[in-house]
N, C-alpha and C positions, 0 to 999 in steps of 0.2 A: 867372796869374790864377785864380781860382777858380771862375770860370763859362766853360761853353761860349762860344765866338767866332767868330765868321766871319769873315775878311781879305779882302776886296776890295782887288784890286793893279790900280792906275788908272794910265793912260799918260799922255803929255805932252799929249794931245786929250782926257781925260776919260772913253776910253773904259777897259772891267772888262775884263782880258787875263784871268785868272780871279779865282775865288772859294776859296779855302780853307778847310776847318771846324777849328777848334783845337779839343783835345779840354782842361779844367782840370787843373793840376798836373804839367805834362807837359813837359818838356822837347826835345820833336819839335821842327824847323826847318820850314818852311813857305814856301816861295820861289813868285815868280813865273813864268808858263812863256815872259814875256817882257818885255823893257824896259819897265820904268817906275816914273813919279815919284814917286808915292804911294800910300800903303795904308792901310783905312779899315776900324779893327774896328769889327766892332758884335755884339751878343749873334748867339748860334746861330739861326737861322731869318728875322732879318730881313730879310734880303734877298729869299728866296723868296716871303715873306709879302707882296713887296711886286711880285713880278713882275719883280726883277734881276738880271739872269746877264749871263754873259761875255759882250762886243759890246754891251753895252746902255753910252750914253755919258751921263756926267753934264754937266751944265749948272752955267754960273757963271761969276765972275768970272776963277777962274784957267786956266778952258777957253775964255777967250773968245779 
């Protein structure tokens, strides 16, 4: 990619096991520090900007 990224890695309950920050052009690996189902980049700072860190559980249809 060519912009900074965050990876939010989300479990089978929606909840952030953690948060990872990708740096552009980079070819680093970025893993979770446990089980789960999906992961949700979004630009560099979003998350913060929003008050979501790791334990914080998302809501929805496929958490329900």
């Amino acid at each position: 990619t060519l912009i900074p990224l965050s990876a939010a890695f989300i479990g089978d309950d929606g909840t952030i096991v953690n948060i990872a920050d990708m740096q552009p052009q980079t070819d680093e690996s970025h893993c979770s520090t446990g089980p789960v189902r999906f992961v949700l980049e979004m630009r560099q700072g979003w998350f913060d900007k929003r008050g979501i860190k790791p334990g914080s559980r998302l809501r929805g249809k496929p958490f329900q």
